[in-house]
FITILO-890908 format. One record per residue: residue in one letter; x, y, z of N, C-alpha, C in turn. Coordinates in steps of 0.02 Angstrom, whole numbers, plus 50000, padded with zeros to 5 digits. Layout:
<nodes>
aXYZXYZXYZ ...
</nodes>
This chain:
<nodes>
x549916381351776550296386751748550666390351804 x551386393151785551466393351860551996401251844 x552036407851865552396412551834553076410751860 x553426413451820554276413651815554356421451812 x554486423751875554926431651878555646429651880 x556006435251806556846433351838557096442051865 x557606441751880557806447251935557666453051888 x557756452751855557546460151780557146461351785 x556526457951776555666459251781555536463251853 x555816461251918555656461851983556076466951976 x556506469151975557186475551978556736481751939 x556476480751864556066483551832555426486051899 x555086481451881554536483151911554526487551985 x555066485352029555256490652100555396496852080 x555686499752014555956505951982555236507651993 x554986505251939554326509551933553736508251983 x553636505652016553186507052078553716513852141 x554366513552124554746520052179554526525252147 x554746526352080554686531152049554116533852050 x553526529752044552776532252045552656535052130 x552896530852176552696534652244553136542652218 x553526541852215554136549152209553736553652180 x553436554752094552996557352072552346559752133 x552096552852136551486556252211551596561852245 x551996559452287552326563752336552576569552331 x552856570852289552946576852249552536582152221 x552036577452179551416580952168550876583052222 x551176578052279550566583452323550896586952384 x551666588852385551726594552401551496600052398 x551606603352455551386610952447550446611652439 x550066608152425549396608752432549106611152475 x548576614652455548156619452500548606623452547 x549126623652552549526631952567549466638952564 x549156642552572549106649252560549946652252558 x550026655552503550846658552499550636667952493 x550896668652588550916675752577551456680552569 x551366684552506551976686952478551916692752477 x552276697152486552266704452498552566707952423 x552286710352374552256710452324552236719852315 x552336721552370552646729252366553276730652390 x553686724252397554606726552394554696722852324 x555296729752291555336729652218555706722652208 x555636718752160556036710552132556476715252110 x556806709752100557586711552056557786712752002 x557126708251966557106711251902556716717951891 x556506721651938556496727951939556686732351907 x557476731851929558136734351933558486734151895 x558396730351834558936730551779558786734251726 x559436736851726559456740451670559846738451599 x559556742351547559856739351475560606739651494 x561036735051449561696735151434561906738751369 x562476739651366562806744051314562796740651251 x562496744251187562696739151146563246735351117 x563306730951102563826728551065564316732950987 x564726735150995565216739650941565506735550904 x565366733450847565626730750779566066733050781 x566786729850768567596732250742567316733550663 x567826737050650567946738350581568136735150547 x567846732950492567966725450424567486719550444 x567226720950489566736717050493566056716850500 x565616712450474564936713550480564676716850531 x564046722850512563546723750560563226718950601 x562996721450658562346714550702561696717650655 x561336711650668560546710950643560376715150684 x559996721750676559346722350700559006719350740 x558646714350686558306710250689558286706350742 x558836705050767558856697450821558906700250890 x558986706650892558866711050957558136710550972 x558026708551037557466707551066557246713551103 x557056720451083556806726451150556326726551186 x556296726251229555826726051281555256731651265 x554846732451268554496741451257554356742651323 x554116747451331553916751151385552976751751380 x552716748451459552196746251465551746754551459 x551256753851423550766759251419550226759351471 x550066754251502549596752851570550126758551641 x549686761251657549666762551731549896756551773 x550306757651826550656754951854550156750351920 x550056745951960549746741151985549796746152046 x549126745052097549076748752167549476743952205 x549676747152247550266742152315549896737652351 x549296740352361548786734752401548576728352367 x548656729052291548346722852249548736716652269 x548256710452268548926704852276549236705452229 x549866698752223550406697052171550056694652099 x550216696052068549946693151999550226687151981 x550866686652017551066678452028550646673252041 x550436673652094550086671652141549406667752088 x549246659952094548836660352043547906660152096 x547486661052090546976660152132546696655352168 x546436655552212546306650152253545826647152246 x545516639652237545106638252225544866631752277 x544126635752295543806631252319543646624452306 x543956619352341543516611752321543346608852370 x543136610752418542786608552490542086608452477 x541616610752407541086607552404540696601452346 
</nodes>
């Protein structure tokens, strides 16, 4: 019995053995890094403020309500400056 590869099968198959190193490699970027972030200068999204609403001409339909998304305003006390980032997800030990 004897196999027959034609250039398709072999062309195929090099895709996906690159592709799979690429995935690897990728996935183990950045590992075990500590990311220190200073999380008491304000982001940018800080800083924005609402926009004006939109003014319906006359003869034409109102906007929905409805499809306006408002943000509310958080009822929690505001985070101490010393706390880390809440970004930041925790670190976890696997060295045992």
């Amino acid at each position: 019995m004897t196999l027959s590869f034609n250039r398709t099968t072999i062309l195929k198959a090099t895709m996906a053995v690159a592709t799979l190193l690429i995935l690897i490699s990728l996935a183990a970027c950045g590992r075990n890094k500590v990311r220190e972030e200073d999380c008491s200068e304000p982001q940018k999204y800080q800083s924005v403020v609402p926009g004006k609403r939109i003014v319906v001409p006359e003869g034409l339909d109102p906007l929905d309500d409805f499809k306006e998304m408002p943000i509310p305003k958080s009822e929690s006390a505001p985070r101490a400056d010393s706390t880390k980032c809440l970004e930041s997800p925790p670190v976890i030990d696997t060295s045992s």
